[in-house]
C-alpha positions as CSV (number, residue, x, y, z in Angstrom):
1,X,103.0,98.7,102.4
2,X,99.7,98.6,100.7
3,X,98.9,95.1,99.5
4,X,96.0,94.6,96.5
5,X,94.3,91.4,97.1
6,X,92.7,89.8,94.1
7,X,92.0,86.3,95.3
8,X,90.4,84.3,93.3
9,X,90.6,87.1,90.0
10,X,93.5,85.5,88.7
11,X,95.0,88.4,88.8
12,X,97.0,88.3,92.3
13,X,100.7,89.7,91.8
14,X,103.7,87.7,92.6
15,X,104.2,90.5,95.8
16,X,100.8,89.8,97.2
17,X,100.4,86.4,96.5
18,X,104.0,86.6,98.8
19,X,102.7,88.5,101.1
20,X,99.1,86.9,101.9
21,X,101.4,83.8,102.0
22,X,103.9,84.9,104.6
23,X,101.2,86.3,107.3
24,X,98.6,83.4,106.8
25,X,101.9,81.3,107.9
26,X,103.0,83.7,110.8
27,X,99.3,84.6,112.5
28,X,97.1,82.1,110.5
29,X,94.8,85.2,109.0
30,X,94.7,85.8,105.3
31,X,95.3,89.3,104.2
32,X,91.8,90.1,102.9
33,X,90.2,88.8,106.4
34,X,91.8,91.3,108.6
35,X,89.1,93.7,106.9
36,X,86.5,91.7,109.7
37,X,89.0,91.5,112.5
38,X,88.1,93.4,115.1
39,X,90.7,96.1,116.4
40,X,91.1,94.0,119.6
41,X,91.7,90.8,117.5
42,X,94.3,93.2,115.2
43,X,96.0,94.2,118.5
44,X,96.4,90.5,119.7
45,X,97.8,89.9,116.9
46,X,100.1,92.7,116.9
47,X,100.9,92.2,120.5
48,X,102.2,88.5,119.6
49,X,104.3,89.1,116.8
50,X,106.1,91.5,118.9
51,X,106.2,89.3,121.2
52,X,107.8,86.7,118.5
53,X,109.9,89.3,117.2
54,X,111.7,89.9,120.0
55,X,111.8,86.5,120.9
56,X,113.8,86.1,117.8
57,X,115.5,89.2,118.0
58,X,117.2,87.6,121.3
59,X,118.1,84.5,120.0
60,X,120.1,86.8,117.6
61,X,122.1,88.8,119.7
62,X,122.6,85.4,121.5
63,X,123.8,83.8,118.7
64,X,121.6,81.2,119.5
65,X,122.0,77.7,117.2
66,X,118.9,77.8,116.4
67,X,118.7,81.8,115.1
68,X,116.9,82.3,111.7
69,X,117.8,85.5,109.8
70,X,114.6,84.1,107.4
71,X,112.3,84.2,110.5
72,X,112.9,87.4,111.8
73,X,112.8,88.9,108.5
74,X,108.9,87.2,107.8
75,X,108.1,88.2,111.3
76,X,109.6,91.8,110.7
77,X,107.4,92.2,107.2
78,X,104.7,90.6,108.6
79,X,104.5,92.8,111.9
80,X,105.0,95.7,109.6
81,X,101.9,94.8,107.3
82,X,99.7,94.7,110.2
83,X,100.8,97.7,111.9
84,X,100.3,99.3,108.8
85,X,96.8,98.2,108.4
86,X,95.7,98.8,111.6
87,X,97.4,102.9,111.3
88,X,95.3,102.6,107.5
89,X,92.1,101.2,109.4
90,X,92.3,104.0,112.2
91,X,92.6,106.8,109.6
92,X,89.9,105.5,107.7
93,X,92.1,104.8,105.0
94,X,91.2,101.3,102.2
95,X,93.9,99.1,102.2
């Protein structure tokens, strides 16, 4: 999943403006800053939201009370946009 960021342009799409949204809540970094993360910052952050995700992924199969189908799905997208970006970054591919 590529994601166009056009902060401040006016011209952010409803799916990025989503998107930018849901990983700035999950990690705390905006979309358009993981261009000056480091690649060990980008794995930290990778490393955790696995970490969350199969946190939440337990709690699942637990049927834990306090089980979010929401959550996992954010921390699912969000895991995948990162992973994605770090492949895109590695291949020397723009996001």
């Amino acid at each position: 999943m590529t994601v166009q960021n056009n902060a401040g342009s006016g011209n952010t799409s409803p799916v990025a403006g989503e998107a930018d949204w849901m990983m700035y809540r999950v990690i705390g970094v905006r979309h358009r800053d993981l261009d000056d993360a480091s690649p060990v910052e980008l794995g930290e952050h990778l490393r955790a939201l696995d970490r969350r995700l199969i946190r939440e992924r337990n709690k699942g199969l637990g049927r834990h009370w306090s089980y979010d189908l929401n959550r996992h799905i954010v921390l699912k997208t969000v895991r995948d946009m990162v992973a994605a970006y770090i492949e895109a970054r590695r291949h020397g591919h723009g996001t």
